[in-house]
N, CA and C atoms of all chains as a GROMACS GRO file, in nm:
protein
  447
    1UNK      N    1   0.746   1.032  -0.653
    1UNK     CA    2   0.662   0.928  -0.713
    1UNK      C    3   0.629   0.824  -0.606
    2UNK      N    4   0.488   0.806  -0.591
    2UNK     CA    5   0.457   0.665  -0.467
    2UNK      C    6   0.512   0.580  -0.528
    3UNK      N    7   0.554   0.476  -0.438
    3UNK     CA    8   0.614   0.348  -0.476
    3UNK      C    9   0.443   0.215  -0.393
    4UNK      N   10   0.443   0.141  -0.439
    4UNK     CA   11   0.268   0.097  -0.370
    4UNK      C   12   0.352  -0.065  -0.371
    5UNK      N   13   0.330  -0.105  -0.217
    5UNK     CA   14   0.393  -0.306  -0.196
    5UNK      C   15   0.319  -0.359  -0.291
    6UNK      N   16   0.344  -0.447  -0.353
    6UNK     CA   17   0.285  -0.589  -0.456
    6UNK      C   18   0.151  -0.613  -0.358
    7UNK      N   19   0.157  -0.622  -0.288
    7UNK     CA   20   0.017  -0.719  -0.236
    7UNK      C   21  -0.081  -0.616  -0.217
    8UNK      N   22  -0.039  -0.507  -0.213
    8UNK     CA   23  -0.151  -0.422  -0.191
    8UNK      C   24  -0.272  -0.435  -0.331
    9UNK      N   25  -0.191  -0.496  -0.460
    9UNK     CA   26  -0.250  -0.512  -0.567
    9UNK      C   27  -0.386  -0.645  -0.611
   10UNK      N   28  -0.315  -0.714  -0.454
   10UNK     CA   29  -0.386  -0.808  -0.441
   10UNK      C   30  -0.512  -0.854  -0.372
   11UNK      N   31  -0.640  -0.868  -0.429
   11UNK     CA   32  -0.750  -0.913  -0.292
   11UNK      C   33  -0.717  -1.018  -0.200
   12UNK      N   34  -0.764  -0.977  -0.094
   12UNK     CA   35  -0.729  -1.021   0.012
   12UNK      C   36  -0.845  -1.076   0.054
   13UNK      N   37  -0.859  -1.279   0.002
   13UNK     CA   38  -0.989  -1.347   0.008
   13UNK      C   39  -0.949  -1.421   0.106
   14UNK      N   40  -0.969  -1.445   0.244
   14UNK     CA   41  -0.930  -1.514   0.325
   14UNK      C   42  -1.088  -1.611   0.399
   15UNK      N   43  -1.083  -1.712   0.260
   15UNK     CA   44  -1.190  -1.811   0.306
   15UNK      C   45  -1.222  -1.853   0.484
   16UNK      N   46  -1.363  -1.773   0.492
   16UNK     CA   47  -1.335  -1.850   0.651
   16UNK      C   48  -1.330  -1.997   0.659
   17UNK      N   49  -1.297  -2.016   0.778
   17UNK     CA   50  -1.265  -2.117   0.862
   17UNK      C   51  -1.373  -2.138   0.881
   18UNK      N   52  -1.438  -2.321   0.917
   18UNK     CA   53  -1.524  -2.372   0.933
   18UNK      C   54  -1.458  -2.447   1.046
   19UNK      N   55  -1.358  -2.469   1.056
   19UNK     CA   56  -1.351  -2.574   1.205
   19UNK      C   57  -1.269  -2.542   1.250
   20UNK      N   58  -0.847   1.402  -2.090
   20UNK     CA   59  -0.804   1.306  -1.998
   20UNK      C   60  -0.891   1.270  -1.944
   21UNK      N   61  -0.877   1.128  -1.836
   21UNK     CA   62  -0.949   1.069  -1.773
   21UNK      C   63  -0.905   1.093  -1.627
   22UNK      N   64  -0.972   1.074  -1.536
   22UNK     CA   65  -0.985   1.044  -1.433
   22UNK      C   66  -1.045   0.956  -1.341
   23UNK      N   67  -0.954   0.842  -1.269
   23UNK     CA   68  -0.946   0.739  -1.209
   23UNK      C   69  -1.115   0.769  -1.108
   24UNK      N   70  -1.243   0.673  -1.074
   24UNK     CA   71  -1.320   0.742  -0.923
   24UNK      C   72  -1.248   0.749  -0.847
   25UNK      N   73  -1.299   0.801  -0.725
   25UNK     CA   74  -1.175   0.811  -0.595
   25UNK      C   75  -1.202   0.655  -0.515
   26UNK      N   76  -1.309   0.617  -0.582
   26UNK     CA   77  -1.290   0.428  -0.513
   26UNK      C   78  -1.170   0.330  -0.548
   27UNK      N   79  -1.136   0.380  -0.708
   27UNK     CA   80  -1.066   0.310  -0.747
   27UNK      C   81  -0.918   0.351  -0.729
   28UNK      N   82  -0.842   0.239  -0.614
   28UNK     CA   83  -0.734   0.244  -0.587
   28UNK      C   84  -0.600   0.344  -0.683
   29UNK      N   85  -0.526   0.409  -0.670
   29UNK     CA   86  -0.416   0.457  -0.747
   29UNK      C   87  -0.326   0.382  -0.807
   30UNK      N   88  -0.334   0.256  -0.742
   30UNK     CA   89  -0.224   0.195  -0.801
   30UNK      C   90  -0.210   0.091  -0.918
   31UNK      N   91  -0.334   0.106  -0.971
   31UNK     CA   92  -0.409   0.033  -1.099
   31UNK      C   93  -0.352   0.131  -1.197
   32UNK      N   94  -0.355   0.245  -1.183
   32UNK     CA   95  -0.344   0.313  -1.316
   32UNK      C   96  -0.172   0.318  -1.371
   33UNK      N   97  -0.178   0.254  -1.525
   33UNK     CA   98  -0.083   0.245  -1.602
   33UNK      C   99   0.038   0.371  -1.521
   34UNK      N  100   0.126   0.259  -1.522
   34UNK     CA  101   0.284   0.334  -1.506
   34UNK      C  102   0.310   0.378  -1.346
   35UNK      N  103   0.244   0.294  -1.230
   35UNK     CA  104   0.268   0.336  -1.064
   35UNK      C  105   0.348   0.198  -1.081
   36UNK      N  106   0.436   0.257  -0.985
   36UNK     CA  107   0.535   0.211  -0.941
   36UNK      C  108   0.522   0.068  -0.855
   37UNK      N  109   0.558  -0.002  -0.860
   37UNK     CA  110   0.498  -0.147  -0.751
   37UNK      C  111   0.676  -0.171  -0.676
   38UNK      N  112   0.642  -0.194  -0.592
   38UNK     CA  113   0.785  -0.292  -0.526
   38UNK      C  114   0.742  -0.456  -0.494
   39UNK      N  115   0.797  -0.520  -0.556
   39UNK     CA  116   0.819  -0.638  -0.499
   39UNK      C  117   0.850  -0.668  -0.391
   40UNK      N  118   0.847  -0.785  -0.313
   40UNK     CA  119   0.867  -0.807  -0.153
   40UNK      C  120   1.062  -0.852  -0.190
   41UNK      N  121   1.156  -0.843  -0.315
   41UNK     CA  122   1.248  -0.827  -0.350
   41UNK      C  123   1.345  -0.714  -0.335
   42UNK      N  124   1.214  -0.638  -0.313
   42UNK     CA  125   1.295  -0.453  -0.318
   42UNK      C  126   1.254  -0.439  -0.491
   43UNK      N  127   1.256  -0.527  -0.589
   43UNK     CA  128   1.286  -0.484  -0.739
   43UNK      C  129   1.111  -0.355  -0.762
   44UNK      N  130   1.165  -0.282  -0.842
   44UNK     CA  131   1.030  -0.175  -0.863
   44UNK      C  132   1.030  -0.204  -1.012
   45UNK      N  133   0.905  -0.228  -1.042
   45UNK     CA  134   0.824  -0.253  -1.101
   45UNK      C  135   0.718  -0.174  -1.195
   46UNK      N  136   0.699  -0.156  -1.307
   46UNK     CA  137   0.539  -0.060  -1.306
   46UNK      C  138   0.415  -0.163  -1.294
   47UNK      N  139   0.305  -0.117  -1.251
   47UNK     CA  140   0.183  -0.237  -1.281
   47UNK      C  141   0.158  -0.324  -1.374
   48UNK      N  142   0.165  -0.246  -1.521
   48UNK     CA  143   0.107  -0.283  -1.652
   48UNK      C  144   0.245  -0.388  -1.693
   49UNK      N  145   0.382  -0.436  -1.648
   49UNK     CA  146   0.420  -0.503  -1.652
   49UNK      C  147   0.457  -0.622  -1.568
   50UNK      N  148   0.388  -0.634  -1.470
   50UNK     CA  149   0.396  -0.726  -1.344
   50UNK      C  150   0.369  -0.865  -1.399
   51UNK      N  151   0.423  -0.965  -1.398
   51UNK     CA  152   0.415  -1.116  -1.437
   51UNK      C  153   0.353  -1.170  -1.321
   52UNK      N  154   0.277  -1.320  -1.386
   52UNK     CA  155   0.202  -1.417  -1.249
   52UNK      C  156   0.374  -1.456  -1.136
   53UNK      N  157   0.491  -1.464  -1.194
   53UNK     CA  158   0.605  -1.523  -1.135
   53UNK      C  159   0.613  -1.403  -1.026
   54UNK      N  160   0.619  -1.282  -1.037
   54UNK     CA  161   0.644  -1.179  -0.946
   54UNK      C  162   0.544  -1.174  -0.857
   55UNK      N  163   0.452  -1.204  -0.878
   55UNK     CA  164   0.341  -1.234  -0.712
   55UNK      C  165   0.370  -1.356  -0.680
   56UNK      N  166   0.398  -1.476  -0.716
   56UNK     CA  167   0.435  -1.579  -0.664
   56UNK      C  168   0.597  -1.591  -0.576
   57UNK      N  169   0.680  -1.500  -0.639
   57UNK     CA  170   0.825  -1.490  -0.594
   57UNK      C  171   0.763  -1.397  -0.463
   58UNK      N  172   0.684  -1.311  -0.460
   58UNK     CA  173   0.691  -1.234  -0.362
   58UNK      C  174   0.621  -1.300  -0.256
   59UNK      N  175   0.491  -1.369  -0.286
   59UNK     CA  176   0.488  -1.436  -0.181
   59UNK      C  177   0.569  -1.556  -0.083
   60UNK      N  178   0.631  -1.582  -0.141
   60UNK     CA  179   0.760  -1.700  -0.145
   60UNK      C  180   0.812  -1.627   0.000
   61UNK      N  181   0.878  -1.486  -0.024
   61UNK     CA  182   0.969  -1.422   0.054
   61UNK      C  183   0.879  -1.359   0.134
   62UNK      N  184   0.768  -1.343   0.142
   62UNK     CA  185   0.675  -1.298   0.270
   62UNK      C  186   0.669  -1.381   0.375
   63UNK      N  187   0.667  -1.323   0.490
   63UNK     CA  188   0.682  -1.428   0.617
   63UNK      C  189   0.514  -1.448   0.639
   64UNK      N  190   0.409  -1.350   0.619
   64UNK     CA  191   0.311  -1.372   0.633
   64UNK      C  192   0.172  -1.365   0.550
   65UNK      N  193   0.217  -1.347   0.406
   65UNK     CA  194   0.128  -1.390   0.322
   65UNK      C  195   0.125  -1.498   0.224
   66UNK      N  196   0.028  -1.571   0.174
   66UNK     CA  197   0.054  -1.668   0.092
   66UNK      C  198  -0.076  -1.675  -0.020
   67UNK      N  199   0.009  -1.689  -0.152
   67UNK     CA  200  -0.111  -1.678  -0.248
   67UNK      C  201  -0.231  -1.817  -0.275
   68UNK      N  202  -0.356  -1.780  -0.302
   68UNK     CA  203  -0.407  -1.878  -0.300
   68UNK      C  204  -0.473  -1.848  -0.459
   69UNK      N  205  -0.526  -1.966  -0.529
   69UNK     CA  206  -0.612  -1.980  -0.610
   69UNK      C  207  -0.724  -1.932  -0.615
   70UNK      N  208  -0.775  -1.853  -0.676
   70UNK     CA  209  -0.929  -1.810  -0.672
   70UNK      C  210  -1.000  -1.815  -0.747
   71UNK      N  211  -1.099  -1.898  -0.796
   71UNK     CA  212  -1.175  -1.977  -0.966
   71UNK      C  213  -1.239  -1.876  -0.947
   72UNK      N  214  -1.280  -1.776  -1.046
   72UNK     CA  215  -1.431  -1.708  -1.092
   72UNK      C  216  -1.544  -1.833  -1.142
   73UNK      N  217  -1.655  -1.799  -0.994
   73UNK     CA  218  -1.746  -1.870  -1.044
   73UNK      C  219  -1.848  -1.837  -1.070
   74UNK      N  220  -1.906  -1.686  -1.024
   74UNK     CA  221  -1.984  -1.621  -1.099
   74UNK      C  222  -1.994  -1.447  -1.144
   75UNK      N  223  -2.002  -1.476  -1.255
   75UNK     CA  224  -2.038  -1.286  -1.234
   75UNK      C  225  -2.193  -1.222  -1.231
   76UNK      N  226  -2.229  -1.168  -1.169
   76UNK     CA  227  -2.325  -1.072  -1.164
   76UNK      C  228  -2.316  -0.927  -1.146
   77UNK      N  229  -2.430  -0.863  -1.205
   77UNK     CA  230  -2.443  -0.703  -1.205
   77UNK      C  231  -2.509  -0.680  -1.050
   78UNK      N  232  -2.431  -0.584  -0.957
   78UNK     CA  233  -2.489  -0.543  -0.863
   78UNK      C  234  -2.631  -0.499  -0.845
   79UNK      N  235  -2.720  -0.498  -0.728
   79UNK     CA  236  -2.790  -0.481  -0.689
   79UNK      C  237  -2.814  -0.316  -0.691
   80UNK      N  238  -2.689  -0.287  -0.619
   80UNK     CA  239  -2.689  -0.093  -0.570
   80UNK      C  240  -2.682   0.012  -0.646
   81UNK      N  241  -2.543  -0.050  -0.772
   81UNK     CA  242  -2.552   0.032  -0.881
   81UNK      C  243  -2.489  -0.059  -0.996
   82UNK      N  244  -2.552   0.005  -1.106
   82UNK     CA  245  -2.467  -0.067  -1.245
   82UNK      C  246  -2.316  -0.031  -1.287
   83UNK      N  247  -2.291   0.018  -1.135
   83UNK     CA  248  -2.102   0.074  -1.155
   83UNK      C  249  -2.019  -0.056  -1.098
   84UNK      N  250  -2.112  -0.132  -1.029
   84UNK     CA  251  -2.049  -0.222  -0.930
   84UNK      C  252  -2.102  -0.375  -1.014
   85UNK      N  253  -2.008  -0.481  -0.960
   85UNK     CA  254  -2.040  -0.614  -1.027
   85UNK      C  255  -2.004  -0.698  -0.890
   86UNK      N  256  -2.063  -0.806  -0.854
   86UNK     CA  257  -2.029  -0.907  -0.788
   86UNK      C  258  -1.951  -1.031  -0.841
   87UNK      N  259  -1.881  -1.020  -0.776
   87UNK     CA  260  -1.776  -1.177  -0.843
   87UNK      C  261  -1.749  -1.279  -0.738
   88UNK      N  262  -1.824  -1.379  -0.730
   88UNK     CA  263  -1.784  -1.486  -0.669
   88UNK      C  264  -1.691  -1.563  -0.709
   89UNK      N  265  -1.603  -1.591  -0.620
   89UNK     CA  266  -1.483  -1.679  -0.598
   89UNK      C  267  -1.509  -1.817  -0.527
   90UNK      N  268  -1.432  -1.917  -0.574
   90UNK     CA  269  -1.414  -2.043  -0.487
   90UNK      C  270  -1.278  -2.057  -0.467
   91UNK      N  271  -1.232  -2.050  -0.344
   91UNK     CA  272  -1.078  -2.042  -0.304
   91UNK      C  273  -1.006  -2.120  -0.209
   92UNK      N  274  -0.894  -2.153  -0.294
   92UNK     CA  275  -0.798  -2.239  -0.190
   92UNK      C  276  -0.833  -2.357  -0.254
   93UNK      N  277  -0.762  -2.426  -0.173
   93UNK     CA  278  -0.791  -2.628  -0.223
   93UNK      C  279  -0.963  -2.619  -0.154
   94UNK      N  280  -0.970  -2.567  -0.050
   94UNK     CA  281  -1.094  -2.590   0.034
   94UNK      C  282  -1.236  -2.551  -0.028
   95UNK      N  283  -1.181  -2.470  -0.149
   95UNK     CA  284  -1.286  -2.433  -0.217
   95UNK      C  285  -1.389  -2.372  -0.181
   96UNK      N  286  -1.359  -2.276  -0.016
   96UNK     CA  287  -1.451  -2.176  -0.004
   96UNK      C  288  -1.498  -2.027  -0.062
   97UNK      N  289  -1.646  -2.038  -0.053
   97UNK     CA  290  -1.693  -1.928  -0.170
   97UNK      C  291  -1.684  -1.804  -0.101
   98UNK      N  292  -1.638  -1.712  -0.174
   98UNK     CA  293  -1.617  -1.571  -0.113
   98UNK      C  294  -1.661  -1.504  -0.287
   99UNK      N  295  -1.765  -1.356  -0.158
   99UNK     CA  296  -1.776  -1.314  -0.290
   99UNK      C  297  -1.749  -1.168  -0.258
  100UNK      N  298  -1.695  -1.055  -0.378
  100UNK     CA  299  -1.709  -0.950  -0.382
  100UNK      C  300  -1.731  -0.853  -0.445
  101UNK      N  301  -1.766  -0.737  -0.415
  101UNK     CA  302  -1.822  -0.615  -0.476
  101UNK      C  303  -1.750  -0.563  -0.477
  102UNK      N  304  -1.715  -0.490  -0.614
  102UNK     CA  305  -1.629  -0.447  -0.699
  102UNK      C  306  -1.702  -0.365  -0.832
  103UNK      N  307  -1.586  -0.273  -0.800
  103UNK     CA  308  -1.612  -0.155  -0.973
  103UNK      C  309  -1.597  -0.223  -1.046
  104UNK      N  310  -1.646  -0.196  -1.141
  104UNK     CA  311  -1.682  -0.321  -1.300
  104UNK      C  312  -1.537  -0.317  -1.350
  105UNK      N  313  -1.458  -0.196  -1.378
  105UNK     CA  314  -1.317  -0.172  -1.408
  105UNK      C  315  -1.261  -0.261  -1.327
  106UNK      N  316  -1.249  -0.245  -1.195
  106UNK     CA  317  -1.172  -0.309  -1.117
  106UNK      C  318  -1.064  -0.459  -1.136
  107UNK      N  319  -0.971  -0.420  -1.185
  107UNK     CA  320  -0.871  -0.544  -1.248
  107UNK      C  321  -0.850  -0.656  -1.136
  108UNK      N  322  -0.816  -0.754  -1.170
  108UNK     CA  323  -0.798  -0.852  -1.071
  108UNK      C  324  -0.677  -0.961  -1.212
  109UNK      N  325  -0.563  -1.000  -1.127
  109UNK     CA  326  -0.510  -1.057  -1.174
  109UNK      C  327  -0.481  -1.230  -1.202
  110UNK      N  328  -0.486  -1.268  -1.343
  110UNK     CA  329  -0.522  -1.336  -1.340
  110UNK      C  330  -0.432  -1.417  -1.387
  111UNK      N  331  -0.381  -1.556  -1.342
  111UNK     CA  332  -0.237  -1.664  -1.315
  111UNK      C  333  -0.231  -1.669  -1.514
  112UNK      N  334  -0.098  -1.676  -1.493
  112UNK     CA  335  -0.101  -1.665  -1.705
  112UNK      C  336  -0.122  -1.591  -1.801
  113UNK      N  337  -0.206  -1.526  -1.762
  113UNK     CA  338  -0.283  -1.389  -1.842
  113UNK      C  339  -0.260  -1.261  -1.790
  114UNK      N  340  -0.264  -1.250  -1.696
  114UNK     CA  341  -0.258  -1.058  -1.646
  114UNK      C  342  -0.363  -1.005  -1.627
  115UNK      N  343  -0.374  -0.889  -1.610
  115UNK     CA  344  -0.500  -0.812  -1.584
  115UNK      C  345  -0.600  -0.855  -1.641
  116UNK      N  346  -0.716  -0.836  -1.623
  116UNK     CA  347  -0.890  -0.856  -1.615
  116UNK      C  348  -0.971  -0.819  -1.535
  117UNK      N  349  -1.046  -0.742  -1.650
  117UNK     CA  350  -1.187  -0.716  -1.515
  117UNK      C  351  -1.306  -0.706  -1.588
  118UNK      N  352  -1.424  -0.687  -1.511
  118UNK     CA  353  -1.569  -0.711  -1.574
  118UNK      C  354  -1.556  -0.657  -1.702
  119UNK      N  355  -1.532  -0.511  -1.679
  119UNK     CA  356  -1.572  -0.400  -1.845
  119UNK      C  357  -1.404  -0.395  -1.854
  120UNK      N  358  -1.347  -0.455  -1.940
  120UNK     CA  359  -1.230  -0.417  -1.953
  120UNK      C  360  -1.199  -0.313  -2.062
  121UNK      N  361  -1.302  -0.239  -2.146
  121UNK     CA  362  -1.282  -0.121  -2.204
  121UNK      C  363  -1.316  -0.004  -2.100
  122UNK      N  364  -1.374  -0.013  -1.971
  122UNK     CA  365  -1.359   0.077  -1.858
  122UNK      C  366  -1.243   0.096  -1.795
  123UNK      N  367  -1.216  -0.031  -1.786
  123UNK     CA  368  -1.056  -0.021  -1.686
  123UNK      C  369  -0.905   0.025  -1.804
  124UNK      N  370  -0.946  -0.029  -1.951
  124UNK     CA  371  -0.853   0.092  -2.012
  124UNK      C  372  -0.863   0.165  -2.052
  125UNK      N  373  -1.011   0.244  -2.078
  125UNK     CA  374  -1.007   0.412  -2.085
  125UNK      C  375  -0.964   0.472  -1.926
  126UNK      N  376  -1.031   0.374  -1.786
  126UNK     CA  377  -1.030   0.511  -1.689
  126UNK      C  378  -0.807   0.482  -1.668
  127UNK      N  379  -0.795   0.380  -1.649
  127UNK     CA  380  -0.666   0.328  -1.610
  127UNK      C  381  -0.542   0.376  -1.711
  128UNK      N  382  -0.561   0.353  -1.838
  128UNK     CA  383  -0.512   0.300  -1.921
  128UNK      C  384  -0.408   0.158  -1.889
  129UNK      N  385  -0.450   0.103  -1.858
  129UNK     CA  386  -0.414  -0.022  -1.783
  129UNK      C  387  -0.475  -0.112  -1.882
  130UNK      N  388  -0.370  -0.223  -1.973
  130UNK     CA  389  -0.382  -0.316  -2.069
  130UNK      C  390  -0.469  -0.446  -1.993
  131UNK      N  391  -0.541  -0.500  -2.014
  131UNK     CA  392  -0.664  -0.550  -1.947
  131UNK      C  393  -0.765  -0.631  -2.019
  132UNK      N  394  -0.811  -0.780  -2.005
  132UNK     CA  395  -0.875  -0.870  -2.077
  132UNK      C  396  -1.002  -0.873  -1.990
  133UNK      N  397  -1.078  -0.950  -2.033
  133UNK     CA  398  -1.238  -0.944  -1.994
  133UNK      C  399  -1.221  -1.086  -1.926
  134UNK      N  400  -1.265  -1.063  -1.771
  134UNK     CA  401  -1.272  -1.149  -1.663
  134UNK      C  402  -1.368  -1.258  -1.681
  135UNK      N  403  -1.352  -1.371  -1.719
  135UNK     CA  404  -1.455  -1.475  -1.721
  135UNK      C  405  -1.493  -1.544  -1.613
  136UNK      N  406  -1.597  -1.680  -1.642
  136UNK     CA  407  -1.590  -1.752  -1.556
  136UNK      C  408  -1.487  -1.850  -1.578
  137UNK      N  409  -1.447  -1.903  -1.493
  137UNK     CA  410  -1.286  -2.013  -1.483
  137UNK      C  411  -1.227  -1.961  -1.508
  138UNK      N  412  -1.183  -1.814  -1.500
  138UNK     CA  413  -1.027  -1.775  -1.446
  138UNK      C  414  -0.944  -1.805  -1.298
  139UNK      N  415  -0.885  -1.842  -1.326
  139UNK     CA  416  -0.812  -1.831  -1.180
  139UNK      C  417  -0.728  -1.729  -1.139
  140UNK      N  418  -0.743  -1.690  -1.016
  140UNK     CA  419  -0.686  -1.515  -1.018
  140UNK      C  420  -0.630  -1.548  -0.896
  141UNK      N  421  -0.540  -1.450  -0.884
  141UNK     CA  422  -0.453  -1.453  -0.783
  141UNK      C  423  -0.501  -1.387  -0.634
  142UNK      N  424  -0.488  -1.436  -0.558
  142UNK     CA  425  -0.527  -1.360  -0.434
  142UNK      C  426  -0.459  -1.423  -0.312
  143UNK      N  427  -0.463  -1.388  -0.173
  143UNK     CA  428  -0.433  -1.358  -0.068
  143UNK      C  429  -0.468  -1.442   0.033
  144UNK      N  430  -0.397  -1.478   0.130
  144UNK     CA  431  -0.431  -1.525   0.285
  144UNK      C  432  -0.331  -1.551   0.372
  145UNK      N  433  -0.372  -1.574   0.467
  145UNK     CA  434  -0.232  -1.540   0.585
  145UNK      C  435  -0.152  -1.694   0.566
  146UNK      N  436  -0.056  -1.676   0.574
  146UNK     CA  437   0.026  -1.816   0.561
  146UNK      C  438   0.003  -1.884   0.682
  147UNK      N  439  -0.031  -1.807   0.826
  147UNK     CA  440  -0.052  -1.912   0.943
  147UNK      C  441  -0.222  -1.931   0.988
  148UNK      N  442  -0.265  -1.894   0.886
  148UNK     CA  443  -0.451  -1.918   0.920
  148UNK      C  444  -0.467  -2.040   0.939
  149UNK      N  445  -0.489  -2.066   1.081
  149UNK     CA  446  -0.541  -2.208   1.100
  149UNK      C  447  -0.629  -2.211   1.231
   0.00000   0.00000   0.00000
């Protein structure tokens, strides 16, 4: 049975950076 | 039976196994907002951020896909993405949601509420982004 990490469940929104 | 598209990740569908950044295993369809927050806690390099639904729209490419804009972080930058209408996204208090949430529990069987605007959903960023 796969076992799948927690975050993989998660989007991954990484607001760009402005400065 | 149903069958999951091959876009849509495996690990959505009712009864896969999740590990916490605890070691504790988990199935999906019971995962609490506290267990992504505990896990990010113990991650050295991720950290959860806030993500408001601020808009939904029907894609451009196909009527399988929906756009969901986000405003995220305290900084409140807009990120948006394309996504299967099923496609669950979790949401702080509530649990699963997504656009068609009678899609995501016929293809999933994955227990699942209808994604609004002003949800706040859980999501991702590096703890040292600066």
């Amino acid at each position: 049975v796969p076992v799948f990490p927690w975050h993989s469940l998660v989007p991954f929104l990484a607001p760009t950076q402005s400065d | 039976s149903t069958v999951a598209p091959p876009s849509l990740p495996p690990y959505f569908i009712k009864g896969s196994i999740i590990q916490l950044a605890d070691g504790e295993l988990k199935r999906v369809e019971d995962l609490k907002t506290e267990d992504f927050i505990q896990s990010a806690e113990i991650s050295s390099e991720l950290k959860i951020d806030s993500s408001t639904v601020e808009r939904i729209e029907g894609s451009h490419t196909s009527p399988n896909f929906a756009v969901v804009q986000f405003s995220v972080g305290e900084h409140r930058a807009q990120v948006s993405v394309e996504v299967l209408v099923e496609y669950p996204f979790f949401v702080f208090g509530q649990g699963w949601s997504s656009c068609c949430p009678d899609r995501t529990t016929q293809l999933l069987e994955l227990p699942c509420t209808k994604l609004s605007v002003g949800d706040v959903c859980i999501s991702l960023t590096l703890k040292n982004l600066r």
